[in-house]
N, C-alpha and C positions, 0 to 999 in steps of 0.2 A: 576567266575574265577578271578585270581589276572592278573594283569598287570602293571609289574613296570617300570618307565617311567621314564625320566633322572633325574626327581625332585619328583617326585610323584610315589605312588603305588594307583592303582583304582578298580575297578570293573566291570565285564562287562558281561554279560551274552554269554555262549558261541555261535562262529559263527559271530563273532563279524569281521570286515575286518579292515585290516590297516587302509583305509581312514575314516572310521565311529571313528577310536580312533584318528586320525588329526584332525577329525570334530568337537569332544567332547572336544578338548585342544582349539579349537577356529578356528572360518572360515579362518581367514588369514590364518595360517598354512594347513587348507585342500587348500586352491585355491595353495601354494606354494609348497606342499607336489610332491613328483615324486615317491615315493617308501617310504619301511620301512628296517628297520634294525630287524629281530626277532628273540633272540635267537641268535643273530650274523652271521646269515643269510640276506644276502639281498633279500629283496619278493617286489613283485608288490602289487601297492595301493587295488587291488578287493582279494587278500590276506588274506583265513577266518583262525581266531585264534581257537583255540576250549578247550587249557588246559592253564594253567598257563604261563606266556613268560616274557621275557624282550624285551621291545620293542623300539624303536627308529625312531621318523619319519624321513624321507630324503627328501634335499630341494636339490635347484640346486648349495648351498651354500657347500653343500658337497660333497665329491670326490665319493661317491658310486649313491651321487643324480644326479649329472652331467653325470656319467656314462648311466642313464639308460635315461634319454633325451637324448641323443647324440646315442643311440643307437637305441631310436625309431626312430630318426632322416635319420638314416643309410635304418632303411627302409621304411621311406618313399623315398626317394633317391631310395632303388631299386624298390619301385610300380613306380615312374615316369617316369624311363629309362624303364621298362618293357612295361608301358603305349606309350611311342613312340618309342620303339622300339621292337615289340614282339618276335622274335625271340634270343635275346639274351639271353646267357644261365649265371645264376647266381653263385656267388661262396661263398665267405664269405664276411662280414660286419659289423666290428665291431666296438667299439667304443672306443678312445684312449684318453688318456690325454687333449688332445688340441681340441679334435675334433669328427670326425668318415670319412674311407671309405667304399667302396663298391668296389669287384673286379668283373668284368664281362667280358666273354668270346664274344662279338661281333664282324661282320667280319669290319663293318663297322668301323675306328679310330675317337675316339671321337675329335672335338677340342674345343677350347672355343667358339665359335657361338654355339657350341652342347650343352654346359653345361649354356648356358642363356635359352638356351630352356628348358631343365631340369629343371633350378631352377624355373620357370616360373610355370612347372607343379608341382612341387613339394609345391610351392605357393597356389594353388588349392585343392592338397589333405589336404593341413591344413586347406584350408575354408572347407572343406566338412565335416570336424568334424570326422573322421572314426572313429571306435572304434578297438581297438585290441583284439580278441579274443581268449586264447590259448585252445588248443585241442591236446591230446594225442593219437598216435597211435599205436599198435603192430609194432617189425620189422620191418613182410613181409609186413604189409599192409602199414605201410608208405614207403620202397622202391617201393612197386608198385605205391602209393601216387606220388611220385616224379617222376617216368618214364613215367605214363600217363600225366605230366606237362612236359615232356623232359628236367629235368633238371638233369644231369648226375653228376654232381660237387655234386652236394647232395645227391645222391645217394649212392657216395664215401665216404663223411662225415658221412651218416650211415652205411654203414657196415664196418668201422672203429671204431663205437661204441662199447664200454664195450657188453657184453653178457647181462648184469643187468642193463644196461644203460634208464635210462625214457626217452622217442624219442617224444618230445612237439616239434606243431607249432603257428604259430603267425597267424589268418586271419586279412586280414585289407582290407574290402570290396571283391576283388576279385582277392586281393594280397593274398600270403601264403609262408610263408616263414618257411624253417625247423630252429628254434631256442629255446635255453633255455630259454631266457629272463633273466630276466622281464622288463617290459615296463609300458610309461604308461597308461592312462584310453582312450585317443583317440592320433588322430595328430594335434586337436588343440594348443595343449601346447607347441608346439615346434613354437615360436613365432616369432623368430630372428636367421634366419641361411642362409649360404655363400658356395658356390661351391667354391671351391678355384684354382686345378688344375686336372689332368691327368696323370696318368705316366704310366707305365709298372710295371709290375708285376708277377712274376714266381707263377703258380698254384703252392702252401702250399711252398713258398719260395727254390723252385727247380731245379736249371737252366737247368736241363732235363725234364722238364715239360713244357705246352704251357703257354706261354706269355700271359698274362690278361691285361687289360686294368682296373687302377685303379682311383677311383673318389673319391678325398678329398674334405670333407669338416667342417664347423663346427658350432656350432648352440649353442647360451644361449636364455635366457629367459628374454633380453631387447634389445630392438636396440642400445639402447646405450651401453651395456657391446657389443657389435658385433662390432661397432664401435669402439670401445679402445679396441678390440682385433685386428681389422684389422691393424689399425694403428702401432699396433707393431709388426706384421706381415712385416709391409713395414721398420718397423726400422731395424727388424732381417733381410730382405736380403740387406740391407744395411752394415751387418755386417760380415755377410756368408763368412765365412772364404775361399770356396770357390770360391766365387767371388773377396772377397775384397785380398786376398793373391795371387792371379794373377795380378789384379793391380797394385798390392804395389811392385811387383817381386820377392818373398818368393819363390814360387814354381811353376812348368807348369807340365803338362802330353803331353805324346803322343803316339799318336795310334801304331807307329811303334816298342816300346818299350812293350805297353800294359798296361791293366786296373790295377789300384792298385797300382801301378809304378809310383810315382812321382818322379821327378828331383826335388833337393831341388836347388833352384837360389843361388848366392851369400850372399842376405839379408839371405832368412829360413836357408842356411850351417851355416853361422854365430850365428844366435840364438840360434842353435840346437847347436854347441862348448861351447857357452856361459853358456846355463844349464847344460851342459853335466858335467864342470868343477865344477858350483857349485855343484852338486849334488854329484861327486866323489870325491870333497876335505871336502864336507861334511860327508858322509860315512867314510872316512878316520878317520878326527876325531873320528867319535862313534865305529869305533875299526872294521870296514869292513876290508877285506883284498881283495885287487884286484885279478881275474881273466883273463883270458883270452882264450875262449875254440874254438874248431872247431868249422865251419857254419856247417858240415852236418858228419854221421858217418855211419855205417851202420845198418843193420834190427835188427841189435841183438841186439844192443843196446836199441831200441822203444819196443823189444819184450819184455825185462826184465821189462822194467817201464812199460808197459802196454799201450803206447802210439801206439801201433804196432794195439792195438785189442780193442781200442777204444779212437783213434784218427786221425787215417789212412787217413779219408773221408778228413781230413783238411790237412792233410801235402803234401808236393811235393817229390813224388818217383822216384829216379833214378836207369834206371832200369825196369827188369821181373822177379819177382823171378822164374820162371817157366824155363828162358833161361841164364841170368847169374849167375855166380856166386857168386858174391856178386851185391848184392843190398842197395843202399846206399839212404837216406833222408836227405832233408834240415831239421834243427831243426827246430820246432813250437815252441819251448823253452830250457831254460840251466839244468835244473835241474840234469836230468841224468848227461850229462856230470861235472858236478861241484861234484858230489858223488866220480866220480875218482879222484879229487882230496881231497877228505875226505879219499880215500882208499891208498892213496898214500903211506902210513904207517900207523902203529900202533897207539891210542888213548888210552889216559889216561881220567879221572873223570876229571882231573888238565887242562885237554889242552880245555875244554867246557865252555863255548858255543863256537865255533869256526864261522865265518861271512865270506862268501865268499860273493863280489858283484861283479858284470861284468854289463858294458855298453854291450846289449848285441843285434845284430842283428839277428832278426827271420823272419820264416817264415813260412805263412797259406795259405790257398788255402780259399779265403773266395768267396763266389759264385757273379758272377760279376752284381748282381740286388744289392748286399749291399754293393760296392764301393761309396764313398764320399770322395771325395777331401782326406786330410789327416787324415779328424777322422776314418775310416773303409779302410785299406790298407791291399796288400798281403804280401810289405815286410816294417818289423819295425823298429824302435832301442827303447828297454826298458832298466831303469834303475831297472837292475834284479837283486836278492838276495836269498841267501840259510842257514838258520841257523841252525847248526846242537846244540843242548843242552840238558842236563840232565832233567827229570821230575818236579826237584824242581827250574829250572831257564826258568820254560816255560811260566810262566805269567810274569816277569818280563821283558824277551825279548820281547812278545808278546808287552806288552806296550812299550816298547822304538823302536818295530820297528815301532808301531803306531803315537807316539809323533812326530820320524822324518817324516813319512808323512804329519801329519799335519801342523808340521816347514815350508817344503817345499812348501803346499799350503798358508801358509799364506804371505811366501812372495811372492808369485806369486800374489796373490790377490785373488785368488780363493776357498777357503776356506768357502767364504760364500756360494757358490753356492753348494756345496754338501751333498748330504744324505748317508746314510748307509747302508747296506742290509749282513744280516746273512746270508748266501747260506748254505741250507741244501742239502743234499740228497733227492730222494724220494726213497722208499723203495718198492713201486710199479715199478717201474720201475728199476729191480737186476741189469741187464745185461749191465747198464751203468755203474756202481763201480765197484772196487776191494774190497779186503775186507768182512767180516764179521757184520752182523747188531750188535753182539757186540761191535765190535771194531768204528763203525758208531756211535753207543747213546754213547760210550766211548769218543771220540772226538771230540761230538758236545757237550755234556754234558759240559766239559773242555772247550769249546771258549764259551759256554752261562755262565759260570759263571765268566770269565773272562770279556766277557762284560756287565755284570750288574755291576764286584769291579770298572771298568773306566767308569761304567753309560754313557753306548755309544747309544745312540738312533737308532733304527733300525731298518726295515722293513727285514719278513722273506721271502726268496725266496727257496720255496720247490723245490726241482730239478736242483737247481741252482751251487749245489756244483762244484770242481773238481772231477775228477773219481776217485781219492785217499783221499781228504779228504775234509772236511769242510773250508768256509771262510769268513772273513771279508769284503766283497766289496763298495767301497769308489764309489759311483755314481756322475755325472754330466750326466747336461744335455746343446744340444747345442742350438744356439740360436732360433732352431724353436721348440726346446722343447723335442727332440730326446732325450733316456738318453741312456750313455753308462759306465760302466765300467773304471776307472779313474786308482784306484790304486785296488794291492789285498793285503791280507794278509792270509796266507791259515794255518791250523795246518796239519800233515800230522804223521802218526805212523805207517804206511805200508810200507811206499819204503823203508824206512832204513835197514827191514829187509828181502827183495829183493833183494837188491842189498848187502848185507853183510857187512851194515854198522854196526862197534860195537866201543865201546869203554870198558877198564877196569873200575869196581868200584872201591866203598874205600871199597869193600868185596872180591876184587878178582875174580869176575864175569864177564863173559863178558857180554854186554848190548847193547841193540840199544838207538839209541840216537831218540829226537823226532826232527823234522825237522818243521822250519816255511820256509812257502816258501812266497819271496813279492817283491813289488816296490815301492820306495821310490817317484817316480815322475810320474810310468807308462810310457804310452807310448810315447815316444818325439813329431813325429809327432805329435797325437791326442793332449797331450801338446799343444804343437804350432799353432794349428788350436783353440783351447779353449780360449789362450792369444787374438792372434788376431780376434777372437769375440768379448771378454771381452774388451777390450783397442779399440776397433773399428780402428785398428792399430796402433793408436799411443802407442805402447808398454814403459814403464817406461822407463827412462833414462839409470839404471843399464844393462836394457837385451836390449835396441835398438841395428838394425845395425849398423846405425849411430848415433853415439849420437850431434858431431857437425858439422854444415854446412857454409864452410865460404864462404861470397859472396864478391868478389872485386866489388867495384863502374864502375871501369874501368878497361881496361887493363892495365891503367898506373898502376895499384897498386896492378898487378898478385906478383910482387917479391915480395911485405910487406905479401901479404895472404900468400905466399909459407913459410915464415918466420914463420908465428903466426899456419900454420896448424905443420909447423916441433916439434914446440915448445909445442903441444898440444900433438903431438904422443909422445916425448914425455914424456910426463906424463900418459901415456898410455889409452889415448885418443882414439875414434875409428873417426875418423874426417874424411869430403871428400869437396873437394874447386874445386868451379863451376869456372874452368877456359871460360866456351863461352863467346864470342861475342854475348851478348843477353843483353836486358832492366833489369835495376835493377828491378824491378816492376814484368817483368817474372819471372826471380829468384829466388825474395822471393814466387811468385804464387807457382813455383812447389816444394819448400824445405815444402812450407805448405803439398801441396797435400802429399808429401814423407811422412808425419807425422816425420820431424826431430826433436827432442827436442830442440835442439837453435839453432840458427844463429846469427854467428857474420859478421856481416858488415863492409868492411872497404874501409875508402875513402882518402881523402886528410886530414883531420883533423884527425881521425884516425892514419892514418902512423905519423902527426908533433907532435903530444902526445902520441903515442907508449899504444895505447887503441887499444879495439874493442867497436863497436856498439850492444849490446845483444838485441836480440828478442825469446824469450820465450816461447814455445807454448803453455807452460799453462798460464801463465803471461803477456803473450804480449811484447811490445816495456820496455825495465831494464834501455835503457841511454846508455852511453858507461862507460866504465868499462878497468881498466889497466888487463891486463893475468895475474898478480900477483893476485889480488883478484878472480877473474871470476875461475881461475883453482883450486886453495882448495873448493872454493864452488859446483861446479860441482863434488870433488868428495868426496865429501861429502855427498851429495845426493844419491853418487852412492854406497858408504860404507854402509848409511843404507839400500838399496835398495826400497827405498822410490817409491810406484805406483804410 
């Protein structure tokens, strides 16, 4: 049989295994091999060929190689906690971008004295060499499989499976785990790996479910790649927005108010005006028309968009429909309401594309295990947008509602940090859409070939759609590697004609118009929480709270700084002048820690020359300088919005 290989096509008699075709390319690639690619299938190394393939060996260099180390990894982690602790009941363990955990049901709370132990054992079952063995069972016989081991979470896991579903486990010594795999040949090869923490964790992510106990961790294949992976572990909570944005004074939470509920402080209100503005005087130009709709309206409204019967779980109901009369909802979004203003009157071909955008506050019911700081809140502000236009101006908007998003990230800075993802449908799964599978290939058809004419690189996410249509999703990830959702751009050719959206043709006809639904910055907070990660908060000069800080030498020389800060504002300046009783030396310590972009200094020389003293934070100590120069220059900086 043939075997075509990334450079080569070979020969192989059939029966042949992934690792014997690493072997034959050379030793080095079998000792670094973890798995194959076959057919575009990822398989494990004992993996037999038998007809023609294309094949592809996996290292740890690759994302689907690293997957499956990190996955054996996951169970060895759970043979070692099973090992000292036998009663604990297992759940799932999978293995993630960065890492792998394990969630377990134990009564006992793990802490970290728990998890040196663990790693200790887990140390062990790599010197013991195990091999991983898979075996398939029937069904019934592997739910009885699993109840005579009392492990009830997998039990659950199977009879959730498809009807046709192959129900494979993993042995590893006198470990057995119900898993698909693939893995790899033993648990030697997991050479270099880290318990990192513990959390809590909702069984299948359900806060009506029992509380898990989850163990992170993460494993390469040198001490040194673990090494330069810790170490920026420790740089990323250094940057953790929810750490480092309570320090800075951006934002606090409180119990009394509830989860998901931040107060944004003086600094984050401010930043959050400061985009908010660019973003709306931006839109403005590219021919948006401002909004402004209710926060919440009632059932009939969610019932027509579909949001009523499949997105209920998330939204906040006010209200029984069972005992009042009306029942009313906070919005999870604008859409709907922004259509009443499309319906407001009559549409012509001539009035298309029309651009509603609203700065718009929403609100979801997200389940309180996936609260973080400000990137996962229940309530938001996005910079939301609705475009209603004709069939032949839908790639054209589609690109410029694109272009502005990526304006926006680029001057933030962030631009570099993101990917792409097509969000399709899946078609297995009806009863999430609206809609017709024709109208679904019709629409996704339309944004795949729209993103191949702007050659937009992009990973497919099946199931990933909205419940009305297909989208563009603009990913980032935070600084521990989390990825979420940044900006969307959706196509949508259902609600329009739902809701009785029409416009006249140039034929006399009436028509629905297609609808892009997007955001231009996404979500503010999560925004704000991505900046200061990125900027480790010293945020650019443009979007600081403060941008200067004046320090008097003394009190003698509070009246010159009151002078030079009046004189800053202004030129509209965001200035604040350290009137304490405190050491020059303090002063400059904490405008450092603030992350201010400059301080001017001013003393007795200062005031007899009618200067300031600049200090830079990117630059350091500039000399003194007359406010006639220092202020075009500062904004100047701040015109291009220079990071």
């Amino acid at each position: 049989m043939k075997i075509t290989l990334k450079d080569d096509v070979k020969e192989f008699q059939p029966g042949i295994t992934v690792y014997d075709i690493a072997k034959s390319i050379g030793d080095g690639l079998a000792r670094a091999a973890t798995g194959g690619l076959v057919n575009g299938e990822v398989k494990e190394l004992t993996h037999t060929i038998t007809t023609d393939s294309k094949v592809e060996i996996l290292t740890f260099a690759d994302e689907q190689g690293k997957l499956i180390l990190r996955h054996t990894a996951s169970h060895i982690l759970a043979q070692a906690v099973k090992r000292l602790y036998p009663d604990v009941k297992l759940a799932i363990g999978p293995a993630t971008d960065s890492g792998f955990y394990y969630d377990f049901d134990c009564e006992q709370s793990f802490t970290n004295e728990d998890l040196v132990k663990i790693e200790a054992e887990m140390k062990k079952i790599v010197k013991e060499r195990i091999r991983l063995e898979r075996f398939e069972l029937p069904r019934q016989d592997a739910i009885d499989f699993m109840q005579k081991r009392n492990e009830p979470y997998k039990v659950e896991l199977i009879n959730d499976l498809p009807e046709d579903a192959v129900i494979s486990f993993y042995k590893q010594g006198d470990f057995v785990d119900l898993c698909a795999g693939p893995h790899l040949f033993d648990t030697s090869a997991v050479k270099a790996f880290k318990l990192l923490s513990v959390t809590g964790a909702y069984w299948r992510g359900n806060e009506k479910n029992k509380m898990l106990q989850r163990i992170y961790g993460t494993a390469y294949t040198s001490k040194d790649d673990l090494n330069a992976h810790l170490e920026q572990l420790e740089e990323a909570k250094k940057r953790d927005h929810n750490k480092l944005g309570r320090e800075l004074g951006y934002f606090t939470t409180v119990d009394l108010i509830g989860q998901g509920l931040p107060i944004l402080l003086p600094k984050g209100a401010r930043v959050m005006q400061i985009l908010q503005r660019f973003v709306e005087d931006t839109e403005q130009k590219k021919g948006w028309l401002l909004t402004k709709t209710p926060y919440m309206a009632k059932s009939d409204l969610y019932k027509l968009s579909g949001h009523w019967d499949h997105y209920q779980d998330s939204m906040f109901i006010l209200g029984d429909e069972e005992k009042d009369k009306e029942v009313f909802a906070l919005r999870p979004m604008t859409c709907p309401f922004q259509y009443q203003a499309y319906l407001s009157k009559m549409r012509s071909y001539r009035d298309l594309p029309l651009r509603y955008n609203e700065t718009s506050t929403l609100f979801r019911k997200e389940a309180s295990g996936e609260m973080h700081g400000l990137i996962r809140v229940r309530q938001f502000t996005i910079s939301e947008g609705h475009l209603m236009c004709r069939p032949d101006q839908l790639e054209a908007e589609f690109k410029s509602c694109l272009e502005m998003a990526i304006y926006m990230l680029k001057t933030l800075g962030l631009y570099e940090d993101v990917s792409y993802r097509f969000s399709k449908w899946d078609p297995d799964d009806r009863d999430k859409y609206i809609g017709t599978q024709e109208q679904w290939n019709e629409s996704q058809d339309m944004m795949e070939k729209i993103l191949e004419h702007l050659e937009i690189p992009y990973k497919v996410g099946v199931g990933e759609a909205a419940f009305y249509g297909p989208k563009l999703d603009i990913q980032i990830k935070n600084v521990f590697g989390k990825e979420d959702t940044l900006i969307t751009i959706q196509i949508d050719q259902l609600l329009a004609e739902k809701f009785g959206m029409e416009y006249i043709d140039t034929d006399g006809e009436k028509k629905n118009p297609y609808i892009i639904h997007r955001t231009s910055i996404g979500c503010y907070e999560r925004t704000l929480a991505l900046l200061i990660e990125k900027y480790a908060g010293a945020l650019p000069t443009w979007m600081a709270p403060t941008q200067v800080q004046i320090i008097p030498v003394s009190e003698k020389y509070f009246d010159y700084a009151q002078k030079v800060k009046e004189e800053l504002e202004n030129a509209d300046l965001r200035v604040e002048a350290d009137f304490r009783n405190e050491k020059l030396g303090y002063k400059i310590r904490e405008a450092q820690l603030e992350k201010v972009p400059y301080m001017l200094i001013v003393g007795e020389k200062e005031e007899a020359d009618n200067t300031v003293s600049v200090r830079s934070r990117k630059d350091g100590d500039m000399g003194a300088k007359a406010l006639s120069d220092f202020i075009p220059a500062i904004l100047a900086e701040i015109a291009t919005k220079a990071h």
